[in-house]
C-alpha positions as a Markdown table, in Angstrom:
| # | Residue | x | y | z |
|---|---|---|---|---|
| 1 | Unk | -8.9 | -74.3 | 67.1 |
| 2 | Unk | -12.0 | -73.7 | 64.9 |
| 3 | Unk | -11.0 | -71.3 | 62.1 |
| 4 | Unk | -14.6 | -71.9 | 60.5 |
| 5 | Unk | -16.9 | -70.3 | 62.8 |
| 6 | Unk | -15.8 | -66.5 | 63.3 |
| 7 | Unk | -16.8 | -64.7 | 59.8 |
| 8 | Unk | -14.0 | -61.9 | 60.4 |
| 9 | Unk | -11.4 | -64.8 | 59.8 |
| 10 | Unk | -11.9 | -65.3 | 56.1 |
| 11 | Unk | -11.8 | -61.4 | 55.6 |
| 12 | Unk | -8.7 | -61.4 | 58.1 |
| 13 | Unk | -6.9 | -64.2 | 55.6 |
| 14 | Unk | -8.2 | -62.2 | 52.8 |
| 15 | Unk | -6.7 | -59.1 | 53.8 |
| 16 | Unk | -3.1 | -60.8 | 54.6 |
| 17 | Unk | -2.9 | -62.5 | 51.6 |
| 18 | Unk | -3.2 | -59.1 | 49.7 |
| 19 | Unk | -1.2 | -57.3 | 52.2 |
| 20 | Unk | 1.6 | -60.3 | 52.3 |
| 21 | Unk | 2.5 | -59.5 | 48.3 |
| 22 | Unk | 2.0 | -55.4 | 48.3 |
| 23 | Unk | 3.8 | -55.2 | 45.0 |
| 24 | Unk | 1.7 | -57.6 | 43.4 |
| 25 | Unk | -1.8 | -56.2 | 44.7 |
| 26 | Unk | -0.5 | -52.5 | 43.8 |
| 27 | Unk | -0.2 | -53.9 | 40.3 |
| 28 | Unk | -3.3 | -55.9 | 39.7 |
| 29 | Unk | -5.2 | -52.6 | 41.5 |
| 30 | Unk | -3.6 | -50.5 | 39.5 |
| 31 | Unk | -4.3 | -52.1 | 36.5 |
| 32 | Unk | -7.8 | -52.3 | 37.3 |
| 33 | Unk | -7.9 | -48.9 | 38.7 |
| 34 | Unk | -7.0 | -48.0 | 34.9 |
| 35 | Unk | -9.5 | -50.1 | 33.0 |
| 36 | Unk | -12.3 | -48.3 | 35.6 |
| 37 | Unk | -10.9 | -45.3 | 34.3 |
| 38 | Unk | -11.2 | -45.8 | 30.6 |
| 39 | Unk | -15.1 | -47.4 | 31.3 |
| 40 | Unk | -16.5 | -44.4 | 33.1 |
| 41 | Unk | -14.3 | -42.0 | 31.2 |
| 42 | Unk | -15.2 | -43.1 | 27.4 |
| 43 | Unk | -19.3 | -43.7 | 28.6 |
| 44 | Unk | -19.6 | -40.2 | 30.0 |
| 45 | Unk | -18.0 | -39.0 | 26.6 |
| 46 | Unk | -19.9 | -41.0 | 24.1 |
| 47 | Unk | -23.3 | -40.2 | 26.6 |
| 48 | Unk | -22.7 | -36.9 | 26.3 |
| 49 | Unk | -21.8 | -36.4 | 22.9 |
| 50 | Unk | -25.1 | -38.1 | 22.1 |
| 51 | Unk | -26.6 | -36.1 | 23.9 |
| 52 | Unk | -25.5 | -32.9 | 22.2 |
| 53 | Unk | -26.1 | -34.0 | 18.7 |
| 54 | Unk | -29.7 | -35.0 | 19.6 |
| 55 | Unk | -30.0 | -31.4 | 21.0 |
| 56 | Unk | -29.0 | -29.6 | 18.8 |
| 57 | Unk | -30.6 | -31.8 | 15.8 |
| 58 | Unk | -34.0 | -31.4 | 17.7 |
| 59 | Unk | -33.2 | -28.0 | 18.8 |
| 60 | Unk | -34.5 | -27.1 | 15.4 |
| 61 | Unk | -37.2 | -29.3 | 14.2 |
| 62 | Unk | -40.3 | -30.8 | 15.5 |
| 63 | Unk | -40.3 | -34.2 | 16.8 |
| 64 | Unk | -43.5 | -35.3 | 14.8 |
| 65 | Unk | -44.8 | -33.6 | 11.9 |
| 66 | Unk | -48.4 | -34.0 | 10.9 |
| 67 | Unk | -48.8 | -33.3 | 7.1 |
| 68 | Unk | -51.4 | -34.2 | 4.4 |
| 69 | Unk | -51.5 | -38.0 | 2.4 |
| 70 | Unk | -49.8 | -37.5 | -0.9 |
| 71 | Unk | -51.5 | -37.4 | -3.7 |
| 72 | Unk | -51.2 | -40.4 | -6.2 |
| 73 | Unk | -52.5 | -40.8 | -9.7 |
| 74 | Unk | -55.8 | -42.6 | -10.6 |
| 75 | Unk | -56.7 | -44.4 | -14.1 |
| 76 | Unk | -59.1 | -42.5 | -16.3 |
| 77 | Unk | -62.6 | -43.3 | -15.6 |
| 78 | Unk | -63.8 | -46.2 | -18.0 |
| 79 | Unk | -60.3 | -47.6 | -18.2 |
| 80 | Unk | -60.3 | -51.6 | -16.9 |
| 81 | Unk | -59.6 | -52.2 | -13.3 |
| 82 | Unk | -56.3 | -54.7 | -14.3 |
| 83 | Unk | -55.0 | -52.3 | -16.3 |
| 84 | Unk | -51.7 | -50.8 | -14.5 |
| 85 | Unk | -49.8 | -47.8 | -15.6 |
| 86 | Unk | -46.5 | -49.4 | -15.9 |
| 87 | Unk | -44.9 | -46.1 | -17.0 |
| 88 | Unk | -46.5 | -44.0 | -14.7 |
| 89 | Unk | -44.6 | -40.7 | -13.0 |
| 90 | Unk | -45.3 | -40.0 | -9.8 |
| 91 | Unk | -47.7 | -37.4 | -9.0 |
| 92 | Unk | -46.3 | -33.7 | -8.8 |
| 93 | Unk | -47.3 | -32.6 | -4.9 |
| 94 | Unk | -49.0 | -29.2 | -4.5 |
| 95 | Unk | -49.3 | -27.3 | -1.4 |
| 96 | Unk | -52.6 | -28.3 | 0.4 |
| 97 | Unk | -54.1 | -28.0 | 3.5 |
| 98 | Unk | -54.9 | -30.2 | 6.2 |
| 99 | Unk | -58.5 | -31.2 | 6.1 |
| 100 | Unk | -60.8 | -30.1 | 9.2 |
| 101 | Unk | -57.3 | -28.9 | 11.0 |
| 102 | Unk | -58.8 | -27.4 | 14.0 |
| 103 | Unk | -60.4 | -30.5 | 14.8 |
| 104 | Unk | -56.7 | -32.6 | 14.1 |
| 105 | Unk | -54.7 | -29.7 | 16.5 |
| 106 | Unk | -57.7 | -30.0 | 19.1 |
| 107 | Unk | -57.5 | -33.9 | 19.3 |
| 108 | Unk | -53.9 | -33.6 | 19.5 |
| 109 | Unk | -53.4 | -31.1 | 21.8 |
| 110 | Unk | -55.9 | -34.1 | 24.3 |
| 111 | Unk | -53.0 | -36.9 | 23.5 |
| 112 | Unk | -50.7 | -37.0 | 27.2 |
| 113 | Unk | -47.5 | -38.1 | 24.8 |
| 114 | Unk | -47.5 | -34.9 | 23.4 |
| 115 | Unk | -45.7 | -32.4 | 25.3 |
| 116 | Unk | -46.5 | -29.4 | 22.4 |
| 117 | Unk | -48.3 | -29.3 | 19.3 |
| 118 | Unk | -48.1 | -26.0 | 16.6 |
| 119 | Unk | -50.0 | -25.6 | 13.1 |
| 120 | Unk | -48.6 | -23.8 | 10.7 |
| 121 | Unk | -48.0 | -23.6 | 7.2 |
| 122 | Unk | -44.9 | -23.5 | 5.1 |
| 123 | Unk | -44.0 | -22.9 | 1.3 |
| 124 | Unk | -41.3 | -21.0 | -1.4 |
| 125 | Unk | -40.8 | -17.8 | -2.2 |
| 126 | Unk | -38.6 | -15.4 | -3.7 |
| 127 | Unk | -36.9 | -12.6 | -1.1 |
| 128 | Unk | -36.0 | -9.1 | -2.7 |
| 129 | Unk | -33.7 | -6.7 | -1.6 |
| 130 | Unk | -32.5 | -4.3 | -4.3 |
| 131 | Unk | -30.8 | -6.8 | -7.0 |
| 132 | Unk | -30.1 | -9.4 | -4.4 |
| 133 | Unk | -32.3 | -12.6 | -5.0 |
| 134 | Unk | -32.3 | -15.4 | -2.4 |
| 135 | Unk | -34.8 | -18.5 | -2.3 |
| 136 | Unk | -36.7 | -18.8 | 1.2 |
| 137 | Unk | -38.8 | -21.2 | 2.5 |
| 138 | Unk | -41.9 | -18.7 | 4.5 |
| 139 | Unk | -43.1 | -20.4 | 7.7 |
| 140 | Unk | -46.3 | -18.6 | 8.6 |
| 141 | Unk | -46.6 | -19.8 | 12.8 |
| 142 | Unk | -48.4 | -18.9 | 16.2 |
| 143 | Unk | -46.0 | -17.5 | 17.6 |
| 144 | Unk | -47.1 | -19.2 | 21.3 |
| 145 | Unk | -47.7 | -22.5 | 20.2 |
| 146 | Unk | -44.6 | -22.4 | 18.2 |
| 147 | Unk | -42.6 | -21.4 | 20.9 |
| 148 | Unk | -42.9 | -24.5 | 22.5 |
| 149 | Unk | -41.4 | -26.7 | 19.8 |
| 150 | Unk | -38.7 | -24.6 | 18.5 |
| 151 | Unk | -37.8 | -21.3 | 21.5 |
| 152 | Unk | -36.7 | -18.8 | 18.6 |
| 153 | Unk | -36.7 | -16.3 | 21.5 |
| 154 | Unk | -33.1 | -18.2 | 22.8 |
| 155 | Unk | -31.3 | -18.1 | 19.7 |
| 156 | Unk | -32.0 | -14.2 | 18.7 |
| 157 | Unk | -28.9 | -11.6 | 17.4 |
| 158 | Unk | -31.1 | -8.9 | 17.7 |
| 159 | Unk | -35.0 | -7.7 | 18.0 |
| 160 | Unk | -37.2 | -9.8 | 19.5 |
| 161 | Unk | -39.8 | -12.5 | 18.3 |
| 162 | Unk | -43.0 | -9.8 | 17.5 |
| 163 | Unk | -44.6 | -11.6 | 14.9 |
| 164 | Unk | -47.3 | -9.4 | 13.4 |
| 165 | Unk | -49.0 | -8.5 | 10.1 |
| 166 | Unk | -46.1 | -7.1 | 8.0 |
| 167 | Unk | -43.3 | -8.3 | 10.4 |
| 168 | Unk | -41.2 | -10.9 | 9.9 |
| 169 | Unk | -38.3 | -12.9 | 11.7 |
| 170 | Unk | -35.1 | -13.9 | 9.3 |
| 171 | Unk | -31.7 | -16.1 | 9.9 |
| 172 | Unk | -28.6 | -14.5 | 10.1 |
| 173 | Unk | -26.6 | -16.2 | 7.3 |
| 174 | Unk | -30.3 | -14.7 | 5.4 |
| 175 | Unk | -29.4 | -10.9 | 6.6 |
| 176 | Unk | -25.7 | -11.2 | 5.7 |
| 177 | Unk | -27.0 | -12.2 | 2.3 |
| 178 | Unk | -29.2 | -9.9 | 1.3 |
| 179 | Unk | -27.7 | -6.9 | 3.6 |
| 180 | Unk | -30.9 | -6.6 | 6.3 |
| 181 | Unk | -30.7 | -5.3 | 9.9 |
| 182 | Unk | -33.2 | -4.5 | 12.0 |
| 183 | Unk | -36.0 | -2.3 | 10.9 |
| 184 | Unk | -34.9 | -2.6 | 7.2 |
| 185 | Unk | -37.6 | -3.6 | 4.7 |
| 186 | Unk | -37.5 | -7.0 | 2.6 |
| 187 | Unk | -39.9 | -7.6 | -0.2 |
| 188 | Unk | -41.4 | -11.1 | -0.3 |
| 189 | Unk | -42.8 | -12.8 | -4.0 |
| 190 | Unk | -44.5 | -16.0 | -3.7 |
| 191 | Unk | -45.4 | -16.1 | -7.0 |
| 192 | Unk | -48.8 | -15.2 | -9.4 |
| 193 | Unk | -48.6 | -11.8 | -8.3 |
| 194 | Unk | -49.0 | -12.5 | -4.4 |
| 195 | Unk | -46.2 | -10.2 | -2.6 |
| 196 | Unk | -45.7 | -8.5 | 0.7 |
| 197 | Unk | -43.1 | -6.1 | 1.7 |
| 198 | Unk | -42.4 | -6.8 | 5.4 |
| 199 | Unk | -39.8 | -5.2 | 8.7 |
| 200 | Unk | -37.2 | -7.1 | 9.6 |
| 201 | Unk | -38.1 | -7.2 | 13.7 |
| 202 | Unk | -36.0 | -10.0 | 14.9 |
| 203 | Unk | -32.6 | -12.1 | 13.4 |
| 204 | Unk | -32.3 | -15.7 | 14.3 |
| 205 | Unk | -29.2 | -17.9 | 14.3 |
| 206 | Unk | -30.0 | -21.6 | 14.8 |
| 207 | Unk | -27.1 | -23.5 | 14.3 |
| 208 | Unk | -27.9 | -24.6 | 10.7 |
| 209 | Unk | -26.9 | -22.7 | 8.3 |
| 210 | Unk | -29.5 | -23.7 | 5.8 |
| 211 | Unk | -32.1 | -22.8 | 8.2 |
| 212 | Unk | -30.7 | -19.5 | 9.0 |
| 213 | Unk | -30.0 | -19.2 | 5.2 |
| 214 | Unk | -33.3 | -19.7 | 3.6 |
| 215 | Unk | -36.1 | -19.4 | 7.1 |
| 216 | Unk | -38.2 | -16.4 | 7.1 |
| 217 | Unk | -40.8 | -16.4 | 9.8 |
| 218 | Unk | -43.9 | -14.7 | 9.0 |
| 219 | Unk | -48.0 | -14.4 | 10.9 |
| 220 | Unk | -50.1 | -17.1 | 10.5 |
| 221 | Unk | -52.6 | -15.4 | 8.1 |
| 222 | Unk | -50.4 | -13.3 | 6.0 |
| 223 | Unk | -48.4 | -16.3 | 5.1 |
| 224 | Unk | -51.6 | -18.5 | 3.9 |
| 225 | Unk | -52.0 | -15.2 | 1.9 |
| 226 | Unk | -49.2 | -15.1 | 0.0 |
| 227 | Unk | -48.9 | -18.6 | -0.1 |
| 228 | Unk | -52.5 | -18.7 | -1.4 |
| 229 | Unk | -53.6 | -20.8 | 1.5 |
| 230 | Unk | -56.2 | -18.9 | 3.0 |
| 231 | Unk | -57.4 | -20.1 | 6.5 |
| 232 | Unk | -55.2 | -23.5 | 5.9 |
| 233 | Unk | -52.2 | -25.0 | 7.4 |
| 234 | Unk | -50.0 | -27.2 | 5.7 |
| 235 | Unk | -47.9 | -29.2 | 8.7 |
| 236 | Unk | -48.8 | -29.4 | 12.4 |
| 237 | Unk | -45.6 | -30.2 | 14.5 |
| 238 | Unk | -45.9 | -31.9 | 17.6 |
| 239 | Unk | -43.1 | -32.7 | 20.1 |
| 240 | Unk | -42.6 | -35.9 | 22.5 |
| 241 | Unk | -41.7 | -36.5 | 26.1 |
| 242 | Unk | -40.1 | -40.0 | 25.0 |
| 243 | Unk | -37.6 | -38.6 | 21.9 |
| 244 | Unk | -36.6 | -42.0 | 21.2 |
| 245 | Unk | -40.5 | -43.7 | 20.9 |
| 246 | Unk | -41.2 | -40.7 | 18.1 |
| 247 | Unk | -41.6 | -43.5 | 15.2 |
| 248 | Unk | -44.1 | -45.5 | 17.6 |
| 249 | Unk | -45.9 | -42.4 | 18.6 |
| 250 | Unk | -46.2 | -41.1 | 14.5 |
| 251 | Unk | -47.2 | -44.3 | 13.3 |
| 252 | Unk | -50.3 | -44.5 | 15.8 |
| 253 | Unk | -51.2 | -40.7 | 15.8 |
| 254 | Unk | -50.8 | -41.7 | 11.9 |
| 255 | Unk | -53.7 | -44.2 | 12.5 |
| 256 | Unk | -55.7 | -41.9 | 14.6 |
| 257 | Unk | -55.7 | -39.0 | 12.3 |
| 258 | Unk | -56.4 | -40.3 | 9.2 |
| 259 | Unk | -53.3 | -38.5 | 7.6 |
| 260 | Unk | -49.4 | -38.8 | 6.9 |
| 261 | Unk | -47.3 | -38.2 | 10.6 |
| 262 | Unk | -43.4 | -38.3 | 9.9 |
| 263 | Unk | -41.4 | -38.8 | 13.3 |
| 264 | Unk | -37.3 | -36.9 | 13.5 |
| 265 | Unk | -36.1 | -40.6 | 12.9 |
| 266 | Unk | -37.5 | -41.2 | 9.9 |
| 267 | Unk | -36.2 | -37.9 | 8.8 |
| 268 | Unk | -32.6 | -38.4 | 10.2 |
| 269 | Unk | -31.8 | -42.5 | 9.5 |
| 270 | Unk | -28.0 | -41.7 | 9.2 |
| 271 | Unk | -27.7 | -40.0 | 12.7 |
| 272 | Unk | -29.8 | -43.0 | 14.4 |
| 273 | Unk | -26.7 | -44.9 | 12.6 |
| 274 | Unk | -24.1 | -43.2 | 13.8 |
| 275 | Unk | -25.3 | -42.9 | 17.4 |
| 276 | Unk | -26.0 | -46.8 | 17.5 |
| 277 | Unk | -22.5 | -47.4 | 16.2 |
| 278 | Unk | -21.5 | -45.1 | 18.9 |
| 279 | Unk | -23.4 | -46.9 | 21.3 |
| 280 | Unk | -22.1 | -50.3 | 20.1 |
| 281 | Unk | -18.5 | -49.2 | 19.8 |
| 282 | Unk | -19.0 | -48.2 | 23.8 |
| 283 | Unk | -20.5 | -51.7 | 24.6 |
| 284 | Unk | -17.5 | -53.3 | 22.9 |
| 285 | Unk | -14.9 | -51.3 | 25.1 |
| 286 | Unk | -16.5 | -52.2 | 28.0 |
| 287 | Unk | -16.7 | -55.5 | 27.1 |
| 288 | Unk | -13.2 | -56.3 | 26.6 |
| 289 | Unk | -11.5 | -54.0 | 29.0 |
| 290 | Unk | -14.1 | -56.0 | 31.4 |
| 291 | Unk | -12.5 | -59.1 | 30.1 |
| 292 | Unk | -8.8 | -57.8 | 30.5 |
| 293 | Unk | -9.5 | -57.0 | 34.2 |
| 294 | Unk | -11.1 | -60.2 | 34.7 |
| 295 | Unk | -7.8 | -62.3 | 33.4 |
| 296 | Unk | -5.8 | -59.9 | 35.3 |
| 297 | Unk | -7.4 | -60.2 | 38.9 |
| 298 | Unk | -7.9 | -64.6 | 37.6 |
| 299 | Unk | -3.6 | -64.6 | 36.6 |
| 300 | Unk | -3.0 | -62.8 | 40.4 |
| 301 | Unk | -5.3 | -65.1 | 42.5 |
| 302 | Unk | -3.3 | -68.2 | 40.1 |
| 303 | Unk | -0.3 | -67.5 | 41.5 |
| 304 | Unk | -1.7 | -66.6 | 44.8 |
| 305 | Unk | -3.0 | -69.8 | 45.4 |
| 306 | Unk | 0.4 | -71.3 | 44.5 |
| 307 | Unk | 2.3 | -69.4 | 46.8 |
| 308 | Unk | 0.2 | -70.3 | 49.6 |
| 309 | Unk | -0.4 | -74.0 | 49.1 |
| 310 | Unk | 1.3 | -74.8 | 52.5 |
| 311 | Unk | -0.6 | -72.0 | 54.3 |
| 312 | Unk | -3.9 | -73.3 | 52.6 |
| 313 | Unk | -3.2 | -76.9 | 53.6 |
| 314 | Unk | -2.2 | -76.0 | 57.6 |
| 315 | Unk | -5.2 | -73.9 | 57.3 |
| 316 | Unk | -7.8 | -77.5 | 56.0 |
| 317 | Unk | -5.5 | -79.6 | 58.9 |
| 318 | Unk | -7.0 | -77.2 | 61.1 |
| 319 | Unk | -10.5 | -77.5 | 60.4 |
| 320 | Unk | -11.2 | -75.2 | 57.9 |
| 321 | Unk | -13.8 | -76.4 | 55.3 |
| 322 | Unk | -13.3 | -76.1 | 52.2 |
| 323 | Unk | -16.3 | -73.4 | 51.7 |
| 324 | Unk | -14.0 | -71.1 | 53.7 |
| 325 | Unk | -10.9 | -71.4 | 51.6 |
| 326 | Unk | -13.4 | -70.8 | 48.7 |
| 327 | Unk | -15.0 | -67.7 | 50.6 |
| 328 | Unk | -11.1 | -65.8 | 51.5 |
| 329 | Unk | -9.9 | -66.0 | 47.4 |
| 330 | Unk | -13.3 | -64.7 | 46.8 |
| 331 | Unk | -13.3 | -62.3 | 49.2 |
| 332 | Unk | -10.0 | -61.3 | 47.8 |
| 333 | Unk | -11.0 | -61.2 | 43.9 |
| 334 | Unk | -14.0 | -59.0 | 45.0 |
| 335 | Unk | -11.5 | -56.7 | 46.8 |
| 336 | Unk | -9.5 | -56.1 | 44.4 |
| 337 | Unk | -12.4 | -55.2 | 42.4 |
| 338 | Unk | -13.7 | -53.0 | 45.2 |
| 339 | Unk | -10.8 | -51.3 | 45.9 |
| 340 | Unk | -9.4 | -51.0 | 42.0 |
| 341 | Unk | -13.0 | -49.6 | 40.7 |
| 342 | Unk | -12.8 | -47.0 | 43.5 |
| 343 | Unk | -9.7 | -45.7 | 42.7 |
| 344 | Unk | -10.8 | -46.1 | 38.8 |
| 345 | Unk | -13.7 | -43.9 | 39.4 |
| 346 | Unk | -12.4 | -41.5 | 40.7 |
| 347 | Unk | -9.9 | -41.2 | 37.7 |
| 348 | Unk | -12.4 | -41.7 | 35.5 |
| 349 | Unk | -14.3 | -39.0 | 37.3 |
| 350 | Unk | -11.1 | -36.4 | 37.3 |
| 351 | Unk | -10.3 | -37.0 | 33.6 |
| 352 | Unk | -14.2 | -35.9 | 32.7 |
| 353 | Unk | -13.7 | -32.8 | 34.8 |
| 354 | Unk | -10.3 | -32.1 | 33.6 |
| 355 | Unk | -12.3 | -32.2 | 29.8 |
| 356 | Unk | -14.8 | -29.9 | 30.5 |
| 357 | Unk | -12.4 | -27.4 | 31.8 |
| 358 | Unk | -9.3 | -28.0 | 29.7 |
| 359 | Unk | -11.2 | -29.2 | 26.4 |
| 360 | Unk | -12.4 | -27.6 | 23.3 |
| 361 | Unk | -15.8 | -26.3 | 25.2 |
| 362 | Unk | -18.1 | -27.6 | 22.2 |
| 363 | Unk | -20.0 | -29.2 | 24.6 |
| 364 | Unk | -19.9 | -30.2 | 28.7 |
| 365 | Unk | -19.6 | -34.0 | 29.7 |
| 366 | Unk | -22.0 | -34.5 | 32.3 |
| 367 | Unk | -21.5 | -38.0 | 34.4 |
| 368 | Unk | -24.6 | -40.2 | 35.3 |
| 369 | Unk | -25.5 | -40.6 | 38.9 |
| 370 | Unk | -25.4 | -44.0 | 38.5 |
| 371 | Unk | -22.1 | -44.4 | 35.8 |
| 372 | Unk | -20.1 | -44.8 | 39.1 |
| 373 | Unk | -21.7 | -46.6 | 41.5 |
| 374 | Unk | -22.6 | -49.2 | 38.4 |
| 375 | Unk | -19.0 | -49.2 | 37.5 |
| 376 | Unk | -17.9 | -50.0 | 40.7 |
| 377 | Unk | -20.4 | -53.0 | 41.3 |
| 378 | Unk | -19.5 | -54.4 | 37.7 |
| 379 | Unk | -15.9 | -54.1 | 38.6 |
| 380 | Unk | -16.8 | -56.1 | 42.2 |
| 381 | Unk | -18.7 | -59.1 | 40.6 |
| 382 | Unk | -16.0 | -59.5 | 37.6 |
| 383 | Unk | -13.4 | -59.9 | 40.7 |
| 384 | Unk | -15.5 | -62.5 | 42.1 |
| 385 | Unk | -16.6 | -64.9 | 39.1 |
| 386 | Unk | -12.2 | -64.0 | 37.8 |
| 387 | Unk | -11.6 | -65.6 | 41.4 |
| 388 | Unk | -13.9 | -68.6 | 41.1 |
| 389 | Unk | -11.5 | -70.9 | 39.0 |
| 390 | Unk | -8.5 | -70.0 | 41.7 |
| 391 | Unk | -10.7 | -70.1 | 44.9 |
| 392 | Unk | -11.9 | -73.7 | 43.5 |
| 393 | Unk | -8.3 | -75.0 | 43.3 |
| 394 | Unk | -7.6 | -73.7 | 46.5 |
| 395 | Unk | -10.6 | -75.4 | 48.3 |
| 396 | Unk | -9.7 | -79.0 | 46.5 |
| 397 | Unk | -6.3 | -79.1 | 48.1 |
| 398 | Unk | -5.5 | -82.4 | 50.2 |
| 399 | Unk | -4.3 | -80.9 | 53.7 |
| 400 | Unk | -1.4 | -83.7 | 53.7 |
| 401 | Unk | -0.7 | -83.1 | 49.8 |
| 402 | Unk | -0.6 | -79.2 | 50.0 |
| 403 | Unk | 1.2 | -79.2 | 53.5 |
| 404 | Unk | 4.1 | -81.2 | 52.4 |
| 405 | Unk | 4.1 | -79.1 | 48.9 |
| 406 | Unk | 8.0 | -77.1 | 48.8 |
């Protein structure tokens, strides 16, 4: 009888061995079934909850932002060139404008990383209503181009985004403040004598509350009035197809422009921190859940090949090589595997559902189209290489040794 030939006999012995101890392989899926589970469970979380946090963060800000080289002190002409102002104070910044910025928004509106690209200018002021004072920050924008980095139109209370001479758009934490609804007037004082009285058309609420505490969105030209800036702009924001190649992209439109770009992680180091710590808290779980159901599915196959030493050396005393004993322990780590990370994912797929239905609603958990099928393959080869040590013992049995074995 040649048990070596037909390849449906290793899956056969396979099969039987796992079938012969049901409690055992019920246990050792289950287990496995769990650890699956966790994997796919805890990555679509963390996945997700990146996700969110980078949506909202960029939700409200630019992904590059284009602004002017500071200005930096110079010695007094005739003073020696090795002299070094050891004491010196850094130079107080003033509000300037890009230099030749028509040209800078035209050359950037050619580069194919950029998905948008929006001048504008931005500076302080003083808002009046009656004897309530606030501090603003007055961004004067075009209103299409700005659109497309920031859509004010999705998160508007009330009005609508009409952006005119003597309109402006302010945040809701702003209104509460100072008492404004729609169609009420608020009196804007940049300073030396430069003021506007403008209609409220449109309340915002981003998210932020310092944004929709101190943003007041004004036309292009009658901010760089009031802000003294006539025909200038003092940022142009651009955003990225590739959110997380924004430092690469700012330091070479840096190069190409001649001027100062600042990418959203530069500007938010501490979130990059916390979402790689997420990311490598992830990794770790994987890892040694990984590890956990490898030992488990190595201890089974162990004690598997123990309790069939006789079967294993009847099976070598009637020809079978010892590349087939090594194939049906293999076959049966990868099984488990199999048949553990299918049941896992499914778990693991049911628990993400049950959040998004049953949880706090902050945000929905949406599942890769590739977490499962991955999880299941990485579950497959880590019952394999657990089996290798057992299915190698197996194979090394003497037929005479393992036959008379009690």
């Amino acid at each position: 009888m040649r048990l070596h030939n037909p390849l449906w006999t290793e899956w056969t012995l396979a099969l039987r061995f796992l079938f012969d101890n049901r409690l055992q392989t019920l246990l050792i899926s289950l287990g496995i079934a769990i650890g699956c589970a966790v994997i796919v469970f805890i990555t679509a979380l963390i996945t997700g909850l990146q996700a969110n946090v980078v949506q909202r963060t960029l939700g409200t800000q630019a992904h590059i932002r284009i602004l002017p080289l500071d200005e930096v002190n110079h010695a007094p002409p005739g003073r020696p060139a090795e002299w070094t102002l050891q004491l010196d104070n850094p130079r107080a910044q003033r509000l300037r404008s890009i230099n030749n910025w028509q040209e800078v928004r035209d050359l950037l509106d050619q580069d194919p990383q950029l998905r948008a690209v929006s001048p504008l200018i931005s500076g302080p002021a003083l808002a009046r209503r009656g004897q309530a004072r606030a501090s603003v920050v007055l961004l004067g924008i075009d209103p299409v181009r700005y659109a497309q980095i920031i859509p004010l139109a999705d998160d508007l209370l009330a009005g609508s985004v009409s952006i005119q001479a003597g309109h402006a758009l302010i945040g809701s934490e702003l209104a509460k403040d100072l008492g404004l609804r729609l169609g009420d007037k608020l009196r804007l004082d940049a300073g030396e004598g430069r003021e506007a009285i403008v209609d409220i058309t449109g309340i915002f609420n981003l998210g932020v509350r310092e944004l929709d505490t101190r943003n007041v969105y004004l036309d292009l030209k009658q901010a760089q009035t009031l802000l003294n800036l006539p025909g200038g702009v003092s940022v142009i924001e651009t955003t990225v197809a590739q959110i997380f190649q924004a430092d690469q992209i700012a330091q070479r439109l840096g190069r190409l422009t001649g001027l100062q770009a600042e990418s959203w992680m530069t500007s938010n180091g501490q979130l990059l921190n916390a979402l790689a710590s997420q990311s490598m808290t992830t990794q770790m779980i994987r890892i040694f859940v990984g590890i956990s159901v490898a030992f488990g599915i190595a201890s089974v196959l162990a004690v598997s090949v123990v309790q069939r030493t006789r079967e294993i050396g009847i099976l070598r005393a009637m020809g079978s090589p010892r590349g087939q004993i090594l194939r049906v322990f293999l076959l049966q780590g990868g099984l488990l595997g199999l048949f553990g990370s299918l049941a896992g994912s499914g778990l693991g797929w049911g628990l993400v559902q049950l959040f998004n239905l049953l949880g706090p609603k902050l945000f929905i958990i949406p599942v890769p189209a590739d977490l499962i099928p991955l999880a299941i393959l990485i579950a497959t080869l880590t019952g394999i290489l657990a089996a290798a040590m057992p299915a190698r013992r197996a194979a090394r049995y003497d037929p005479a040794v393992a036959i008379r074995y009690v």
